[in-house]
Rosetta silent file (secondary structure, phi, psi, omega in degrees, C-alpha in Angstrom):
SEQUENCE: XXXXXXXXXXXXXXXXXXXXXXXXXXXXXXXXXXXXXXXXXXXXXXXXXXXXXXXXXXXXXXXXXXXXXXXXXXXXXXXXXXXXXXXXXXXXXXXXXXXXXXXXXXXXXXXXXXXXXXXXXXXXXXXXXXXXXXXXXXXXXXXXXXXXXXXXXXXXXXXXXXXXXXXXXXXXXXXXXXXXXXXXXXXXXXXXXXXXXXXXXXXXXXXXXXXXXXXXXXXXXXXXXXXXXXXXXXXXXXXXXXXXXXXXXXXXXXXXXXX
SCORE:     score description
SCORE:     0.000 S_00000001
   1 L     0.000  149.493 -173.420   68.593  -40.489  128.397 S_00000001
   2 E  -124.063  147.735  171.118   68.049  -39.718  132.314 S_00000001
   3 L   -97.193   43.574 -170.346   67.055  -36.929  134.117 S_00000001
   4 L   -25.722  105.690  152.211   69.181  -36.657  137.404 S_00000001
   5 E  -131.263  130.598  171.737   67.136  -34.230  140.319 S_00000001
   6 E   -95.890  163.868 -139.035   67.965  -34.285  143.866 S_00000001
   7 L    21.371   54.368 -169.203   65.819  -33.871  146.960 S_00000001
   8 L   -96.123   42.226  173.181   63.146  -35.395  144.441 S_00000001
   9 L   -89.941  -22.387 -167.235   61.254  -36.920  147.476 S_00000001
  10 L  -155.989 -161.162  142.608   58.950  -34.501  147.911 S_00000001
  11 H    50.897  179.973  163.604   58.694  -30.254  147.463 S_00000001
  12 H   -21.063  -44.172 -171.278   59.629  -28.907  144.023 S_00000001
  13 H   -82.193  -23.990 -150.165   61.781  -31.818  143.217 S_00000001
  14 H   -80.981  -52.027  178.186   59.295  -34.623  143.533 S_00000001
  15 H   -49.099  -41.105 -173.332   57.345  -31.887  140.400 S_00000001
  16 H   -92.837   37.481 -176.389   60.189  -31.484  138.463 S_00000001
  17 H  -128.046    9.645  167.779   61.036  -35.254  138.477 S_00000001
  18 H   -68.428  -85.395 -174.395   56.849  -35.451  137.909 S_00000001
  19 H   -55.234  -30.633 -175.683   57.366  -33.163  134.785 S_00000001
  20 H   -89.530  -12.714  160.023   60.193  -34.233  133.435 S_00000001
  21 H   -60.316  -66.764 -176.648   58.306  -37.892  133.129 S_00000001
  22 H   -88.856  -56.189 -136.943   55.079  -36.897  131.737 S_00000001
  23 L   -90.747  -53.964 -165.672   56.092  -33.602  129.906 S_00000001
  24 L  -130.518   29.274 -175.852   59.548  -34.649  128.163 S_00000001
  25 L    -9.907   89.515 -136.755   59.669  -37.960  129.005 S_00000001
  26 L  -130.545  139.596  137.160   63.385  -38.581  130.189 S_00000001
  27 E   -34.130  162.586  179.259   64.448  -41.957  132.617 S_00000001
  28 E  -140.793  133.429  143.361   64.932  -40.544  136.140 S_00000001
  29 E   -93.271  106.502  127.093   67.529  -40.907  138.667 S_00000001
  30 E   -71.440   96.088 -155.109   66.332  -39.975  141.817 S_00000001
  31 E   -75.828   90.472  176.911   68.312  -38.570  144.713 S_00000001
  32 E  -135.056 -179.260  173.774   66.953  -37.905  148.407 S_00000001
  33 L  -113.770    3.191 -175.183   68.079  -38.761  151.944 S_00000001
  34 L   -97.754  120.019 -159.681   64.106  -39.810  152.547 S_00000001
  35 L  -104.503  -38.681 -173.162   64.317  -43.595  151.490 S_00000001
  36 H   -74.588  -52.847 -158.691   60.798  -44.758  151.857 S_00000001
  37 H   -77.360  -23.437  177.183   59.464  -41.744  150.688 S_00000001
  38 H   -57.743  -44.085 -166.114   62.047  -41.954  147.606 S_00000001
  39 H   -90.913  -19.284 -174.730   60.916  -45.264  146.464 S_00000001
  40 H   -69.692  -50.674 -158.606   57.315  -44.725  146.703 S_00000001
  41 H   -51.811  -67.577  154.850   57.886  -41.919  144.207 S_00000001
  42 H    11.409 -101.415 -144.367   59.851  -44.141  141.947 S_00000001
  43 H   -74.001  -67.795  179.619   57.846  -46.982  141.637 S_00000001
  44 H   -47.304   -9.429  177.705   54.719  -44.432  141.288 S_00000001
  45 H  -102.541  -76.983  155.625   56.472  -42.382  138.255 S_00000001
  46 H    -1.179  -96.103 -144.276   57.746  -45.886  136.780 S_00000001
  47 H   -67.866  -44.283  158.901   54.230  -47.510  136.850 S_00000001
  48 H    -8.121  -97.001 -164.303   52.688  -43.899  135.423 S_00000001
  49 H  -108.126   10.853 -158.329   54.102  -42.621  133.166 S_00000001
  50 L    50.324    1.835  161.689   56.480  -45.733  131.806 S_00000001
  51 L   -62.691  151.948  150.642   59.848  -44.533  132.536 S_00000001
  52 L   -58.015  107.675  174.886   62.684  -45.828  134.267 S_00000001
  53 E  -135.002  128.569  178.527   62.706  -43.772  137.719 S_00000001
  54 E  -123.326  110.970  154.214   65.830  -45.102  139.794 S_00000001
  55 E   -66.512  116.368  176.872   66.010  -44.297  143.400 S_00000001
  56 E  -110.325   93.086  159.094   69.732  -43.161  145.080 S_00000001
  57 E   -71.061  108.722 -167.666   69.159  -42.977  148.711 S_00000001
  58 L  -150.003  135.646  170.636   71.877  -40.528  149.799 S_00000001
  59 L   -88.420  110.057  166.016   72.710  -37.348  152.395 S_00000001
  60 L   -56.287  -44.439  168.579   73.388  -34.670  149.996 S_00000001
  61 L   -64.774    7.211 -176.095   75.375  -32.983  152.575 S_00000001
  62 L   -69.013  157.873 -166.743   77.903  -36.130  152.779 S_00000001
  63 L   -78.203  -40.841 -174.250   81.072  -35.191  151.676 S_00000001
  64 L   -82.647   16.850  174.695   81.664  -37.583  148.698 S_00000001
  65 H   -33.248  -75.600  175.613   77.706  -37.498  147.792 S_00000001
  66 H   -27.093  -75.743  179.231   78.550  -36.035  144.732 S_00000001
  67 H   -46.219  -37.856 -178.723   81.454  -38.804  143.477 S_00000001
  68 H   -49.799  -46.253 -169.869   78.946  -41.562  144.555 S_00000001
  69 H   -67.682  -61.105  167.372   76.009  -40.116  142.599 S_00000001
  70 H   -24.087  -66.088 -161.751   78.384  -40.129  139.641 S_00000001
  71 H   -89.034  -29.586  140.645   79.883  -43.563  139.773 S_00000001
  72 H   -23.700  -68.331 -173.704   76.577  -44.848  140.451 S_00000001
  73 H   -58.996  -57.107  161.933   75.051  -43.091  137.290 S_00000001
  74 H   -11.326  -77.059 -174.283   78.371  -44.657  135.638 S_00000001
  75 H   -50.257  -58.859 -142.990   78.070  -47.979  136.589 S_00000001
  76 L   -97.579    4.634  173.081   74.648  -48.321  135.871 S_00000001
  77 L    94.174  -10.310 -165.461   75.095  -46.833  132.060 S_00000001
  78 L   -76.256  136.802 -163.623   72.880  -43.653  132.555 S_00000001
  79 L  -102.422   66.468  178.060   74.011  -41.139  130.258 S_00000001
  80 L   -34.573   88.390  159.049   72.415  -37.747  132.459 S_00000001
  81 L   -75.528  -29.336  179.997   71.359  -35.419  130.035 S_00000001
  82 E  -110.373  134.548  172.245   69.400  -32.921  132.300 S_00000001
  83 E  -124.057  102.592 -179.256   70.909  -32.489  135.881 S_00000001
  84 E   -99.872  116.961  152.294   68.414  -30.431  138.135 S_00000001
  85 E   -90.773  101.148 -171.701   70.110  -29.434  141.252 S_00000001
  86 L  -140.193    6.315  169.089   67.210  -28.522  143.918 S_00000001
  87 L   -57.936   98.100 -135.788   67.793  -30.266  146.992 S_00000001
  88 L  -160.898  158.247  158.959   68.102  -27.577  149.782 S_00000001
  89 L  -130.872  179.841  167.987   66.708  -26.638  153.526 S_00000001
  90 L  -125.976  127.152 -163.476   66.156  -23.360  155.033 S_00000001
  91 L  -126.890  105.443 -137.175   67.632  -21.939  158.216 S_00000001
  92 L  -129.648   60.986  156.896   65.960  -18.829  159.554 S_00000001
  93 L  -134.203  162.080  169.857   67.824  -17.961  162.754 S_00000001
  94 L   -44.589  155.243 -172.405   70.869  -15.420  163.977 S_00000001
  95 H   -55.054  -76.606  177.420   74.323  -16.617  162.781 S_00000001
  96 H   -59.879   16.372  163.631   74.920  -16.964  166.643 S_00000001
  97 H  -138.085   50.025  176.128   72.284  -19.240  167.467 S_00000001
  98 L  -138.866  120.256  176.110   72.298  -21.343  164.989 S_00000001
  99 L   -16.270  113.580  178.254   73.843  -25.143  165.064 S_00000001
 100 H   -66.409  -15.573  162.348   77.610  -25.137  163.511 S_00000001
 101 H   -90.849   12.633 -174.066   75.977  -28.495  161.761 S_00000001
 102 H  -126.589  -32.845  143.456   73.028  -27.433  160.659 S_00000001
 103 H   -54.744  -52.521  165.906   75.320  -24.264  159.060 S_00000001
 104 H   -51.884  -58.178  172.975   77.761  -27.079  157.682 S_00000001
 105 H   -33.648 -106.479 -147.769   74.814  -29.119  156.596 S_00000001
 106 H   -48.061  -32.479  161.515   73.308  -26.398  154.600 S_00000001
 107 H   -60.033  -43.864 -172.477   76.801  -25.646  152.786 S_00000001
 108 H   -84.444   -8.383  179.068   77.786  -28.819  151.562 S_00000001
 109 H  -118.552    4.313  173.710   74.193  -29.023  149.716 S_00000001
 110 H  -124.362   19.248 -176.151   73.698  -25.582  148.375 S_00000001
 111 H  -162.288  -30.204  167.652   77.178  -25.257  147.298 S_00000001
 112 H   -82.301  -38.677 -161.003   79.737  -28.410  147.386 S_00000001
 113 H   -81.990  -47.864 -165.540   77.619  -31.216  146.567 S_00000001
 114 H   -70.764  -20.144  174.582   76.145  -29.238  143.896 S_00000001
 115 H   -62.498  -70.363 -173.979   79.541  -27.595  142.373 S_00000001
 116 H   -35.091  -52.780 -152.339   80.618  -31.584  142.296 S_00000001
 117 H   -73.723  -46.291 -159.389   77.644  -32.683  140.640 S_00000001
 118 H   -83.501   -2.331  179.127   77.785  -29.943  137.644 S_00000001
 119 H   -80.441  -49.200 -179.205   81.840  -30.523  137.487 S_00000001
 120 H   -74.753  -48.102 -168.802   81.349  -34.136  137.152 S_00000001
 121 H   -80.790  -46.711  172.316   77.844  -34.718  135.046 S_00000001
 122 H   -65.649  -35.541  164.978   79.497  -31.581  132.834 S_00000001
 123 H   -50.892  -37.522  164.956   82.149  -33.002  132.029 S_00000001
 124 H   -77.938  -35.198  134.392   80.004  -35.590  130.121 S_00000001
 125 H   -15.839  -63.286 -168.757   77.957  -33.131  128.532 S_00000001
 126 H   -57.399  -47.733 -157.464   80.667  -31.180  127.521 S_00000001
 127 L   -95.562  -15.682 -179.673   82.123  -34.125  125.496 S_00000001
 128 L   -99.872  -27.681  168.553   78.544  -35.027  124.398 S_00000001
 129 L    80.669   23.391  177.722   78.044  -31.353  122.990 S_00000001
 130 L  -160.487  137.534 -165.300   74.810  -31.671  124.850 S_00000001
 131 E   151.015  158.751  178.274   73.067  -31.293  128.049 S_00000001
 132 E  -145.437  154.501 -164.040   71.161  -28.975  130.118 S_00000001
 133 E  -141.050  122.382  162.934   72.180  -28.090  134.216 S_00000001
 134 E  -119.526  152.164 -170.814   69.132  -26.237  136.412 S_00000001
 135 E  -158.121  107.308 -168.637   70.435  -25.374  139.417 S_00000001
 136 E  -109.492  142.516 -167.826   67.996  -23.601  141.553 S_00000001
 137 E  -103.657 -136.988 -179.492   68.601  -20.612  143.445 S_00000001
 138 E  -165.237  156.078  165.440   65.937  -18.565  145.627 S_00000001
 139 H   -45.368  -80.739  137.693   65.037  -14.721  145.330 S_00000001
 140 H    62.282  -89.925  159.005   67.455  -14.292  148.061 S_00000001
 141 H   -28.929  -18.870 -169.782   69.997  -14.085  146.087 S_00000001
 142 H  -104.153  -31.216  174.264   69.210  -11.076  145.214 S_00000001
 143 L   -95.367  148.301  157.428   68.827   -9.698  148.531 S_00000001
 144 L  -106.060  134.715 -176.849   70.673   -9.251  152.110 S_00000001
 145 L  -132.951  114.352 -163.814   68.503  -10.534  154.758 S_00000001
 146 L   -70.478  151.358 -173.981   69.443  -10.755  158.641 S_00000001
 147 L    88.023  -32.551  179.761   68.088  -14.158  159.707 S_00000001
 148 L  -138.203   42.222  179.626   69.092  -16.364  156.597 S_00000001
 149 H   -62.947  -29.714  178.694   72.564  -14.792  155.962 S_00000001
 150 H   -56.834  -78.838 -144.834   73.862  -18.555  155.409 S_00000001
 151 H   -59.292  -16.729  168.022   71.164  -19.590  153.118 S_00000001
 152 H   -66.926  -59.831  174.353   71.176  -16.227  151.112 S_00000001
 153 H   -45.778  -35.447 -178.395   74.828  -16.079  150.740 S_00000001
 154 H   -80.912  -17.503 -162.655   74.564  -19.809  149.133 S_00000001
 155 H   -79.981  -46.351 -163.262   71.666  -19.467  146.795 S_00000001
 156 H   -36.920  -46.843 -160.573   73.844  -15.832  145.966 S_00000001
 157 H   -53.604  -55.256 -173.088   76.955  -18.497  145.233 S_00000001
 158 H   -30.889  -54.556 -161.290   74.287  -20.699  143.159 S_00000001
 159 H   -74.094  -60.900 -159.037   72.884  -17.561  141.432 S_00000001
 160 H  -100.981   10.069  174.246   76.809  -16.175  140.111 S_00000001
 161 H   -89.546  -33.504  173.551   78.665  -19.939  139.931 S_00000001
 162 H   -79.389  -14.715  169.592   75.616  -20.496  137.451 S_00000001
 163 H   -80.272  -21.130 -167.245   75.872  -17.558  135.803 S_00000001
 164 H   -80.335  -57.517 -133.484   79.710  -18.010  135.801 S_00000001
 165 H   -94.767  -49.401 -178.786   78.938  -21.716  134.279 S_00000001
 166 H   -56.392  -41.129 -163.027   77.077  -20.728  131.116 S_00000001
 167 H   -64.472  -31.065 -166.346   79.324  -19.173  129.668 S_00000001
 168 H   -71.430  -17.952  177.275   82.183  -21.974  129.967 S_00000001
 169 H   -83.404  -36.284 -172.824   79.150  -24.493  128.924 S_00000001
 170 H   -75.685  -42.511  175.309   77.353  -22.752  125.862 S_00000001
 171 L   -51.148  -28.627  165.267   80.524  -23.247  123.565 S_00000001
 172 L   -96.511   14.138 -157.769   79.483  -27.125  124.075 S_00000001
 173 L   106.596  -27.679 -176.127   76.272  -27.565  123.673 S_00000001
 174 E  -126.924  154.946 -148.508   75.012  -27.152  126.993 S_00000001
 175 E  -127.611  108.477 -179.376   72.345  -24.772  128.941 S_00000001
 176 E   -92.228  149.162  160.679   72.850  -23.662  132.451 S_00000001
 177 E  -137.552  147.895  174.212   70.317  -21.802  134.307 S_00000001
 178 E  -106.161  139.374  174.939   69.333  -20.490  137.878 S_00000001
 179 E   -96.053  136.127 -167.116   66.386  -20.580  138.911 S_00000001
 180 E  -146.675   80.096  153.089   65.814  -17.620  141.608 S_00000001
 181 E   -45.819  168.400 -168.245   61.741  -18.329  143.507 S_00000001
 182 L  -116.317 -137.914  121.117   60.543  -16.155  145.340 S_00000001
 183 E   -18.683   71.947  158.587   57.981  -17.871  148.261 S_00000001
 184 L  -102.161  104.532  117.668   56.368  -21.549  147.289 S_00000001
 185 L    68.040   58.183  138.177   53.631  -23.285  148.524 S_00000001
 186 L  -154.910  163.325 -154.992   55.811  -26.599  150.441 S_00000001
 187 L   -27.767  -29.887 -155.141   56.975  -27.716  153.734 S_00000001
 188 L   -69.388  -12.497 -137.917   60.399  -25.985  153.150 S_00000001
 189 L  -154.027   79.247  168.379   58.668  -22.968  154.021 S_00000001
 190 L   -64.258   63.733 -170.283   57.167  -23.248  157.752 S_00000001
 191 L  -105.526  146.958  177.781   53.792  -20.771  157.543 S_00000001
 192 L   -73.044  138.018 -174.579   50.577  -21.170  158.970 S_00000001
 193 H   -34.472  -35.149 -170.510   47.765  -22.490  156.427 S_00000001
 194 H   -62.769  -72.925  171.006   46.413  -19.179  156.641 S_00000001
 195 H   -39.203  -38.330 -163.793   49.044  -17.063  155.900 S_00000001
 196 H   -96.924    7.003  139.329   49.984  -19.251  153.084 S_00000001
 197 H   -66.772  -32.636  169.142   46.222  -18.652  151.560 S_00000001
 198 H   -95.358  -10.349  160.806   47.157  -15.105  151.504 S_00000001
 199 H   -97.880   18.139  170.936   50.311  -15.064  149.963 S_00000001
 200 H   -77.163  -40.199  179.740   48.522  -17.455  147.315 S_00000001
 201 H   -58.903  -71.851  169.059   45.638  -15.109  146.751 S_00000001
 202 L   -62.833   39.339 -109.728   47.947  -12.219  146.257 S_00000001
 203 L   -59.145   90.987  156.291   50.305  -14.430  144.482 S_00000001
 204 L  -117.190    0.127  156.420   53.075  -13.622  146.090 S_00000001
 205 E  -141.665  129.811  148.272   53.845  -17.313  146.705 S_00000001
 206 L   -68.648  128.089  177.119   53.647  -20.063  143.953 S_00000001
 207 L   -45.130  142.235  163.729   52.292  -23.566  143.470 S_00000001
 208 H   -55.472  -48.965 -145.009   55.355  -25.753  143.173 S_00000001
 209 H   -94.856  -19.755 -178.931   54.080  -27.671  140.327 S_00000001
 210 H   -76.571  -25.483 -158.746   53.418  -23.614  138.267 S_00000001
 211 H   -97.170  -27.368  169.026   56.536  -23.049  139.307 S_00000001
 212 H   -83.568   -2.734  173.574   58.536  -25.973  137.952 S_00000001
 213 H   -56.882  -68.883 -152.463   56.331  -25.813  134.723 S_00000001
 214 H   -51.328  -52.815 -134.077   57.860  -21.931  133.871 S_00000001
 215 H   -65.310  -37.037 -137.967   61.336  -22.953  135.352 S_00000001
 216 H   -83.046  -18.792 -173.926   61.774  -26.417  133.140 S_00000001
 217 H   -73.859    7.543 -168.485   60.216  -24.389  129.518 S_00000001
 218 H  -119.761  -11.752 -146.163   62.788  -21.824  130.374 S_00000001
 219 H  -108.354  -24.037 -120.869   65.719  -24.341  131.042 S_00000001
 220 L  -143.132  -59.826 -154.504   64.510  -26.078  127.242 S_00000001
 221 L  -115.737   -1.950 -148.314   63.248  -23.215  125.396 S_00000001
 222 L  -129.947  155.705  111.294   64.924  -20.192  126.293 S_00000001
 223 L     1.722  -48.708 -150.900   68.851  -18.681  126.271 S_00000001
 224 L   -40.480  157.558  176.344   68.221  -17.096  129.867 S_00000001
 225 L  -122.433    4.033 -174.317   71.015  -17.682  132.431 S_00000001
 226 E  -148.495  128.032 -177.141   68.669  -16.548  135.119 S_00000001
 227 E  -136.461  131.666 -143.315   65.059  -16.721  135.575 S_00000001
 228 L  -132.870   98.376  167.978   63.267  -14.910  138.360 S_00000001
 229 L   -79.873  151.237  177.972   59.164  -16.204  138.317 S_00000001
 230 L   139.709   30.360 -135.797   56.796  -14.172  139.317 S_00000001
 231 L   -45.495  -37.009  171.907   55.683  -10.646  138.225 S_00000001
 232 H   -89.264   17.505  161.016   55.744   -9.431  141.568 S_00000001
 233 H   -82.950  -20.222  163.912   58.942  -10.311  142.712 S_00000001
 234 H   -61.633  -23.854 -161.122   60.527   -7.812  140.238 S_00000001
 235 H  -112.535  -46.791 -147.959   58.735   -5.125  142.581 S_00000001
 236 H   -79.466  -61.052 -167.594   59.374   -7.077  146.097 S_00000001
 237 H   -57.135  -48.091  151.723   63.204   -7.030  145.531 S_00000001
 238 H   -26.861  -54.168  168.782   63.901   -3.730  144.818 S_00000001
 239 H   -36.683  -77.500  162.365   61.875   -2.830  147.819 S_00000001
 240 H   -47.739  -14.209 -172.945   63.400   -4.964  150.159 S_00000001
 241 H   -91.721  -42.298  166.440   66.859   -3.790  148.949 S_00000001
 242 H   -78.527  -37.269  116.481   66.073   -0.105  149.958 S_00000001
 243 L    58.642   43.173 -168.515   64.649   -1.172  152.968 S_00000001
 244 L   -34.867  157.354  162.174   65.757    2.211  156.024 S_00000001
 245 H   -82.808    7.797 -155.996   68.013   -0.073  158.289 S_00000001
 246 H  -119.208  -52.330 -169.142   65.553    1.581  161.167 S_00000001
 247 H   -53.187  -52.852 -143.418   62.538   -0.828  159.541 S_00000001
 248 H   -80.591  -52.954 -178.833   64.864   -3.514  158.796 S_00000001
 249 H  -109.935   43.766  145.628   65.594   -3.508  162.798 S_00000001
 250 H   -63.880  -80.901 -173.403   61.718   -3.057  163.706 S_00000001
 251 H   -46.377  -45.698 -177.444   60.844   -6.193  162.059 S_00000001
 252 L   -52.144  -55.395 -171.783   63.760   -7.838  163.628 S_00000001
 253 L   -34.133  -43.839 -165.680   62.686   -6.725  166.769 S_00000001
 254 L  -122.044   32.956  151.441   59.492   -8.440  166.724 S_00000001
 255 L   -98.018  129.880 -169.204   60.571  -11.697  165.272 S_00000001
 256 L   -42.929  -38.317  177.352   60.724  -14.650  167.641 S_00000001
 257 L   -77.955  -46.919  179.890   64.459  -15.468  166.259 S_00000001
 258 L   -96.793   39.633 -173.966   66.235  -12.624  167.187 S_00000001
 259 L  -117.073    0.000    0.000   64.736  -11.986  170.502 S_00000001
């Protein structure tokens, strides 16, 4: 059995394709557009932990990415029991100054590639009466936030296509879930060391590797169609959703991106 996770080069994914090695020890297919950095991981998960870890060098935003990954998987016999979708950037400027390809970009991998992947990998699953689909969203989702209106609006699509998804999947056997972080601790997330010692202390941002531990025992052990780590993110959202619009364009005010 194989473990499918994209953007496993590095970040989150490189943990849960870490965890899913060592923890529940599943083969790996492994999906980035970083090729060097892809292979290292591989070969270093391989010689570990004794698994099969197969590197797929690929641009998630390509349009056929998806069919490719598939006929690939296909070809090569791997029967993809777990499919973690986490490959993602972040794009933290006004709508109107921000690159119509770098908006395309960010679409086709938080919302096309990844529809394709659970339409295609589910269908085997479905027919196998087994499988599990993580498909991670961001806190976000939960919120509207000027500055990341793309990337909110997709993790929202993420957060209600997956919610949308269990139900048509639990009559077969198989367990979808979104994952909806808050703030974590890697590159995706451009902060100064300092600041990101203080939202550690007050843990209002999470270790990558704590955070795919909760996400993959919840995706395994639990029913949930949604899972939001993090006790104080339960409190932060709520906040932010209430939020005067008079605050809301304070802050703006004295961010570097909207001036």
């Amino acid at each position: 059995m194989f473990a499918l996770v994209t953007g496993a080069s590095s970040g989150i994914g490189f943990h849960y394709a870490t965890q899913l090695a060592r923890d529940y020890h599943y083969n790996l297919l492994l999906v980035s557009n970083q090729k060097e950095e892809l292979e290292q991981v591989a070969e270093n998960l391989s010689h570990t932990y004794g698994v099969k870890a197969i590197p797929y060098y690929k641009d998630l935003s390509a349009l056929t990415a998806a069919e490719e990954i598939y006929d690939f998987a296909n070809k090569n016999d791997m029967e993809v029991d777990v499919l973690v979708n986490n490959a993602g950037i972040l794009v933290f400027y006004p709508l109107c100054k921000t690159p119509s390809k770098k908006i395309e970009t960010l679409l086709m991998l938080h919302v096309v590639t990844l529809t394709k992947l659970c339409q295609f990998f589910g269908v085997d699953m479905c027919a196998r009466r087994c499988g599990y689909v993580l498909n991670m969203s961001s806190m976000s989702a939960w919120m509207t936030m000027p500055g990341i209106q793309c990337y909110n609006a997709s993790k929202g699509y993420v957060l209600n296509f997956s919610k949308s998804l269990w139900y048509e999947f639990k009559p077969y056997g198989v367990h979808v879930i979104a994952i909806t972080p808050g703030a974590i601790n890697t590159p995706l997330f451009d902060l100064s060391d300092k600041f990101r010692k203080l939202l550690l202390t007050f843990r209002i941002s999470m270790q990558p590797e704590v955070l795919v531990k909760k996400a993959l025992k919840k995706l395994f052990h639990s029913n949930k169609k949604t899972y939001l780590p993090g006790a104080w993110n339960y409190i932060i959202v709520p906040i932010i959703n209430h939020l005067p619009d008079w605050l809301i364009f304070f802050i703006m005010k004295r961010l570097k991106q909207f001036r």
